[in-house]
VEXDRENVO-124928 format. One record per atom (N, C-alpha, C): x, z, y; residue number from 1. Coordinates in Angstrom, 2 decimals, decimal comma, m for minus. Example, Ala and Ser with C-alpha at 12.3 -4.5 7.8 and 13.67 -1.06 7.14 Angstrom:
BEGIN
((13,19 7,80 m5,69) 1),
((12,30 7,80 m4,50) 1),
((13,20 7,80 m3,30) 1),
((12,85 7,08 m2,25) 2),
((13,67 7,14 m1,06) 2),
((12,90 7,87 0,03) 2),
***
This chain:
BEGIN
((m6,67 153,75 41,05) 1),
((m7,16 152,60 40,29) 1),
((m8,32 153,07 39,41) 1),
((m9,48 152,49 39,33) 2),
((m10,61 152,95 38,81) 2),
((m10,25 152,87 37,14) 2),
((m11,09 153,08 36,30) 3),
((m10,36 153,13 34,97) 3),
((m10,51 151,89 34,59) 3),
((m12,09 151,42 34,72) 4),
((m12,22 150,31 34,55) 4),
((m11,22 149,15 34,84) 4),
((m10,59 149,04 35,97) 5),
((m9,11 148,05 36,45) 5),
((m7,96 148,48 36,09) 5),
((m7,97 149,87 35,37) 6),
((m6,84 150,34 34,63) 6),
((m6,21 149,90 33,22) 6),
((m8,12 149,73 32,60) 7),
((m8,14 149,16 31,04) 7),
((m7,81 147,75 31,18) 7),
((m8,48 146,94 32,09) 8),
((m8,02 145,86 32,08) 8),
((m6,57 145,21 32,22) 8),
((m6,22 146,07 33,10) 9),
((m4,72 145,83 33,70) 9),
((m3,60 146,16 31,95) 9),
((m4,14 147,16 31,69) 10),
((m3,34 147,52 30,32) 10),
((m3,82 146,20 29,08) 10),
((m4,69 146,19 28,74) 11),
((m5,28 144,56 28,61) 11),
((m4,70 143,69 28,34) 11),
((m4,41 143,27 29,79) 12),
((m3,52 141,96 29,94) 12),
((m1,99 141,98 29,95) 12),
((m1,60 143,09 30,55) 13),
((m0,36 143,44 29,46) 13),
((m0,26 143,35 28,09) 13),
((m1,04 143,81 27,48) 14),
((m0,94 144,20 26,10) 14),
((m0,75 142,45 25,69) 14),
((m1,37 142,08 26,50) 15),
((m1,83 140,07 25,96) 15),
((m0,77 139,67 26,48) 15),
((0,11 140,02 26,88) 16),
((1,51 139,12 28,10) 16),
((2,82 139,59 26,71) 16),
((2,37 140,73 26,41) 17),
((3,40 140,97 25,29) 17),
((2,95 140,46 23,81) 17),
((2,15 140,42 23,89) 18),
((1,58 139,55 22,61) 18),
((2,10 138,15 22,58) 18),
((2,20 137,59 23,21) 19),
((2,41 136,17 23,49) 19),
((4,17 136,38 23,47) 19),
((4,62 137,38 24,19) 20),
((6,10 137,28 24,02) 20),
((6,33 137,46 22,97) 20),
((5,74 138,49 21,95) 21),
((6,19 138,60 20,52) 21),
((5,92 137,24 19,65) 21),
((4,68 136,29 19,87) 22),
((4,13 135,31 19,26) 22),
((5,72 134,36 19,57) 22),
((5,62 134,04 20,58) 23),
((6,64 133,02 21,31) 23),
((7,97 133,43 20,72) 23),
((8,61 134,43 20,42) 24),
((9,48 135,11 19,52) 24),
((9,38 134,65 17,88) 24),
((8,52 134,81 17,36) 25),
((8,43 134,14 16,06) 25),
((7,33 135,32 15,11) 25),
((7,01 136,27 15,75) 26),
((5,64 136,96 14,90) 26),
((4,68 136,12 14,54) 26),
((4,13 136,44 13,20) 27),
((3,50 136,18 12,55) 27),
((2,14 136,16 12,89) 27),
((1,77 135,36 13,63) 28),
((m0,04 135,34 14,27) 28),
((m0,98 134,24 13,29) 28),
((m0,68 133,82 12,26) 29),
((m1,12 132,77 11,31) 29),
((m2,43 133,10 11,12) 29),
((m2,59 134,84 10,61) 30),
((m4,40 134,67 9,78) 30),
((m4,86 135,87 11,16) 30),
((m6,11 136,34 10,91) 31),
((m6,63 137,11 11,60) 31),
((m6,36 138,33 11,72) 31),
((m5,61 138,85 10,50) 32),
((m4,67 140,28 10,86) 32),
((m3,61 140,45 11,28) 32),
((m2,55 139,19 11,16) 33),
((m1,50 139,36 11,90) 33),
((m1,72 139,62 13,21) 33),
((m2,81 138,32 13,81) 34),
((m2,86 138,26 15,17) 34),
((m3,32 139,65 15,93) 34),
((m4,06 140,02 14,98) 35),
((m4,72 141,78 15,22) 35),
((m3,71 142,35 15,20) 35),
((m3,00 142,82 14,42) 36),
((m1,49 143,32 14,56) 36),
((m0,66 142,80 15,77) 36),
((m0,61 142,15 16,03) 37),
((0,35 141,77 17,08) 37),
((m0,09 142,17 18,30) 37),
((m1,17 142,10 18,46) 38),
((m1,92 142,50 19,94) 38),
((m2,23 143,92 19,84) 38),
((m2,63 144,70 18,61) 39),
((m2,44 146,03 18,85) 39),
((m0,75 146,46 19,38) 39),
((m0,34 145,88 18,64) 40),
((1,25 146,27 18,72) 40),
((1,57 146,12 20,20) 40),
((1,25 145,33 21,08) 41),
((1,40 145,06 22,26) 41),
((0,96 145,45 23,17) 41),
((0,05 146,53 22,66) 42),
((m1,14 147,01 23,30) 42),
((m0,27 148,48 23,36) 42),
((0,35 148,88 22,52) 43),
((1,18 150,29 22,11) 43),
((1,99 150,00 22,90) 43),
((3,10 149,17 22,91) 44),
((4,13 148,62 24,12) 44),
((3,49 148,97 25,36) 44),
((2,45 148,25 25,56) 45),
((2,25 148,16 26,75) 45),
((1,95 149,53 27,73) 45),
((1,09 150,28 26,94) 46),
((1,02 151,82 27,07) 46),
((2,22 152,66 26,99) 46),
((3,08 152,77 26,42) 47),
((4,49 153,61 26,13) 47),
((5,29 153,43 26,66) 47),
((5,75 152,07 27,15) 48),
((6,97 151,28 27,81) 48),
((7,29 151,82 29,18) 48),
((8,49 152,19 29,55) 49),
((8,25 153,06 30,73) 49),
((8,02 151,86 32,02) 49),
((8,60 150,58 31,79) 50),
((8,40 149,83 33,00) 50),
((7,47 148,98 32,33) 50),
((6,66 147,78 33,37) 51),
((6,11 147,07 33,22) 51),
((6,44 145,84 32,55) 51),
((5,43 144,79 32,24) 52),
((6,61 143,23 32,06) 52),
((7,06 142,33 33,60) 52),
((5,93 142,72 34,41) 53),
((6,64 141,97 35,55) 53),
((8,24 142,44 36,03) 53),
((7,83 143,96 35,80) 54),
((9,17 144,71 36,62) 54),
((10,52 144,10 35,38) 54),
((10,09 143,96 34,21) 55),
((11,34 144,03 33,55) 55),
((11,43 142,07 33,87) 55),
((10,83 141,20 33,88) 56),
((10,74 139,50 34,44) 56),
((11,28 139,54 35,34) 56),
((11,65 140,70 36,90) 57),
((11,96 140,85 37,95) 57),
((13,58 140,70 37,55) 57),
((13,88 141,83 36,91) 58),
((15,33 142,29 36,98) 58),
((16,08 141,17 35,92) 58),
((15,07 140,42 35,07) 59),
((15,85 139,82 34,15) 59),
((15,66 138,03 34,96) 59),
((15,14 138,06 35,97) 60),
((15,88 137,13 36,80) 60),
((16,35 137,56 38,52) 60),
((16,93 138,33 38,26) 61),
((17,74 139,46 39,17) 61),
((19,08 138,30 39,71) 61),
((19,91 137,74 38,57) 62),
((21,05 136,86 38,69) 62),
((20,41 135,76 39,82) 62),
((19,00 135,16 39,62) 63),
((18,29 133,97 39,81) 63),
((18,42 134,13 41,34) 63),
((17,13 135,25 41,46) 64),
((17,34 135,83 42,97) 64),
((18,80 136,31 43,55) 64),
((19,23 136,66 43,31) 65),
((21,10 137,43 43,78) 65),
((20,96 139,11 43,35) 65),
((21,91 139,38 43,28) 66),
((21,95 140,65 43,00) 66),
((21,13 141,38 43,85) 66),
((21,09 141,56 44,74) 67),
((20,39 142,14 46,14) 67),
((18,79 142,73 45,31) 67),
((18,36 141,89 44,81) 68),
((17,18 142,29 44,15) 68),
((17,36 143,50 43,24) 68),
((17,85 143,35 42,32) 69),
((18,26 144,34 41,52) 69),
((18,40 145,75 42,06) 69),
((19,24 146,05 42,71) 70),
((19,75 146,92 44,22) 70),
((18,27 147,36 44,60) 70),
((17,20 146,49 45,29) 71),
((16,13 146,86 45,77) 71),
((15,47 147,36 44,85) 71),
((15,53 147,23 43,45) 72),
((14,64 147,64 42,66) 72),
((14,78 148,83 42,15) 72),
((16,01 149,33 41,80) 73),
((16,36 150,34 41,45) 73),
((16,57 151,70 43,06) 73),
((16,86 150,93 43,97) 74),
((16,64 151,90 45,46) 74),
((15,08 151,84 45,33) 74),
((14,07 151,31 45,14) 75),
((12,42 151,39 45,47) 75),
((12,06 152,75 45,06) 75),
((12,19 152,86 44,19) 76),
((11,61 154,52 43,81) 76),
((12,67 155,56 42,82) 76),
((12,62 156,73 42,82) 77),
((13,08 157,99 41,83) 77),
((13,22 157,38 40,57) 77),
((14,12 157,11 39,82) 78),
((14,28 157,03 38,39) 78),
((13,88 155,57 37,61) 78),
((14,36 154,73 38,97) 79),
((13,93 153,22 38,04) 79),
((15,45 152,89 36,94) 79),
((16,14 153,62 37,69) 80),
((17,79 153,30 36,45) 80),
((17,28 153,88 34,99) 80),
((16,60 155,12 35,23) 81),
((16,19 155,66 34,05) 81),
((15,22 154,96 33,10) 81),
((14,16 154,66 33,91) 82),
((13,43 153,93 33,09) 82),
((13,59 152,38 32,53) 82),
((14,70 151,71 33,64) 83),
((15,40 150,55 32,96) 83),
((16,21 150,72 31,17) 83),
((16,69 151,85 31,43) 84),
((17,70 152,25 30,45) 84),
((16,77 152,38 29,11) 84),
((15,88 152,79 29,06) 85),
((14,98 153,43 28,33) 85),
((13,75 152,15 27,61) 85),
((13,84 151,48 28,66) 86),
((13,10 150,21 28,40) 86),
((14,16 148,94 27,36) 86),
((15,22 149,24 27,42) 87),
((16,25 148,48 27,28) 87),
((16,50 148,81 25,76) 87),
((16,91 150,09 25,27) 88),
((16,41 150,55 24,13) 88),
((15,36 151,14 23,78) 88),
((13,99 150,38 24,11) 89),
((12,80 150,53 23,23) 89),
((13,24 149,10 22,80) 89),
((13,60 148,11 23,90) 90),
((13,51 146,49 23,55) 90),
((14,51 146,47 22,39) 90),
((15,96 147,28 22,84) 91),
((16,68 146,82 21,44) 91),
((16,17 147,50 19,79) 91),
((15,51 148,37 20,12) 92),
((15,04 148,65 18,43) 92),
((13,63 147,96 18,42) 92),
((13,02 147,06 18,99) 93),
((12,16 146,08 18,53) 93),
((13,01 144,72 17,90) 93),
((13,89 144,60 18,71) 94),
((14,89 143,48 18,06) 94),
((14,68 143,87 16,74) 94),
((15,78 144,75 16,69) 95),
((16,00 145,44 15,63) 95),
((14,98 145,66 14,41) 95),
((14,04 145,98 14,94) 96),
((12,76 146,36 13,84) 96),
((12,75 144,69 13,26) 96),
((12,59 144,24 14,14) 97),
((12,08 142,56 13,86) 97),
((12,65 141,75 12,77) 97),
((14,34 141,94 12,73) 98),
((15,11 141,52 12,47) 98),
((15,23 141,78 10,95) 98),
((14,61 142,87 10,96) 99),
((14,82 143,57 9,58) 99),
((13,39 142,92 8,63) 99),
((12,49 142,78 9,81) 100),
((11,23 141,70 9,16) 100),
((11,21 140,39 8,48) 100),
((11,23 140,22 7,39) 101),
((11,75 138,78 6,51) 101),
((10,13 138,04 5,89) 101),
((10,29 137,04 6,37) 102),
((9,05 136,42 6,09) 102),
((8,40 135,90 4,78) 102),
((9,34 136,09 3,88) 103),
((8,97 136,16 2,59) 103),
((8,81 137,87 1,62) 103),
((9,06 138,69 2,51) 104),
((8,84 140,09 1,82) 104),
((6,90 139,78 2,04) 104),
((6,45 140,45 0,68) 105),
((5,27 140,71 0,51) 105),
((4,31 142,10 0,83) 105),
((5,43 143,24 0,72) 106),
((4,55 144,14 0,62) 106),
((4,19 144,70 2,44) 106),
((2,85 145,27 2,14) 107),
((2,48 145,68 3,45) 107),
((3,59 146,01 4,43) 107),
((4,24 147,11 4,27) 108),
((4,96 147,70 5,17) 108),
((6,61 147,32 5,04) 108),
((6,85 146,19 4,66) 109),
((8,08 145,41 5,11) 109),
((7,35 143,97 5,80) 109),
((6,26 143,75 6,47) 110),
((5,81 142,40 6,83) 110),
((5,52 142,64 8,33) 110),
((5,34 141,99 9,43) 111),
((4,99 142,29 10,37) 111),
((3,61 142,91 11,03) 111),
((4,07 143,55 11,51) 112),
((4,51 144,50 12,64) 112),
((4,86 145,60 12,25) 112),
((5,08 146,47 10,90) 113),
((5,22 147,46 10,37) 113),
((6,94 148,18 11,00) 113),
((7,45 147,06 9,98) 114),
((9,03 147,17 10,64) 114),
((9,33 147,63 11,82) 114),
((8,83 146,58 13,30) 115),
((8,84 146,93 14,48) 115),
((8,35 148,39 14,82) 115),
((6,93 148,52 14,31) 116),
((6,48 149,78 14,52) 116),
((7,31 150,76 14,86) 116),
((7,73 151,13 13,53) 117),
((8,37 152,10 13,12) 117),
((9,89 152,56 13,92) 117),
((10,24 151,27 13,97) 118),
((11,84 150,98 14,60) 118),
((11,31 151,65 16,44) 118),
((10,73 151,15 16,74) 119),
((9,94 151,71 18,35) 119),
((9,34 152,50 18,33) 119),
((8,41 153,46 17,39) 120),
((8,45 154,64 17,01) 120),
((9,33 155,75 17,06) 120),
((10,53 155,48 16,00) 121),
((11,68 156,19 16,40) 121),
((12,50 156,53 17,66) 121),
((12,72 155,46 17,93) 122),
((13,50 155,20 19,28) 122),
((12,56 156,28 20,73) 122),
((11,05 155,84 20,53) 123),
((10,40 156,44 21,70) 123),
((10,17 157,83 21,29) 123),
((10,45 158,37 20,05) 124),
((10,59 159,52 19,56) 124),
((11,89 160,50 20,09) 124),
((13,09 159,67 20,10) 125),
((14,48 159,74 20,18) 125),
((14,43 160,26 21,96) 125),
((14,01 159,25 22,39) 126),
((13,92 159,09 24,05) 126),
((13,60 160,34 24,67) 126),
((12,08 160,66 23,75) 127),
((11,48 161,83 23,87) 127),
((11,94 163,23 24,17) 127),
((12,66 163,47 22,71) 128),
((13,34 164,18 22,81) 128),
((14,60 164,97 23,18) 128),
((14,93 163,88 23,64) 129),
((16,81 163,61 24,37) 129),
((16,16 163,97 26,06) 129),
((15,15 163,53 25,79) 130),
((14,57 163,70 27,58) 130),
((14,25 164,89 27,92) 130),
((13,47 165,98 26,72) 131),
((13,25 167,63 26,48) 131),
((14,21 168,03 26,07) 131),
((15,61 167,53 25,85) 132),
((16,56 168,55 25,80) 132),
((17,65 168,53 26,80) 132),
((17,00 167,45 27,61) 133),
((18,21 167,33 29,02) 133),
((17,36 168,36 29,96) 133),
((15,98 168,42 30,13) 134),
((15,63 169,70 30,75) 134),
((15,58 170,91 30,44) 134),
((15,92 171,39 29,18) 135),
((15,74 172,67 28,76) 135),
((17,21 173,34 29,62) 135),
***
């Protein structure tokens, strides 16, 4: 993939998760939130070990029949892994989120800070649990 269709492709991810966080209840009101939110999505989108289609796939897996699911995880080396992993980056964004209250004022209790940090850790955690299962 040329880089050029690489940046883009990361891009519009970054904009597919933006919109899921917006549609969620982030704070896109003035011009820095919305900047915040799309950087933030933009970090997701880069770090996240699966995609959003692939994770849209499996989370209407029930829709299609199980059978899908099965195919997805037989398609290639280590999609269980990276499901797993995707699953808790998503639950400490909950998490980060949750802890985000829309009347706190200061910078770094307002959104996206919280989240940050909370998916920070976690892909920190991942990290390292992942370099100490190979050592």
């Amino acid at each position: 993939m040329p880089v050029a269709g690489g940046f883009l492709f990361s891009l519009r991810e970054a904009l597919m998760w933006s919109v899921v966080f917006a549609l969620c209840g982030a704070a896109v009101g003035d011009v820095h939130s919305a900047l915040s939110t799309l950087a933030f999505g933009l970090i997701v989108s880069l770090t996240i070990p699966m995609k959003l289609m692939d994770i849209h796939h499996m989370l209407l897996a029930d829709v299609n029949g199980k059978s899908s699911v099965v195919k997805f995880f037989k398609k290639r080396d280590g999609n269980a892994r990276k499901a797993k992993e995707t699953f808790l980056l998503l639950t400490a964004i909950v998490l980060g989120a949750s802890i985000t209250q829309p009347d706190w004022h200061e910078w770094f209790q307002a959104w996206p800070y919280p989240v940050v940090t909370s998916f920070a850790l976690m892909r920190a955690a991942l990290l390292l649990f992942g370099l100490r299962r190979k050592v």
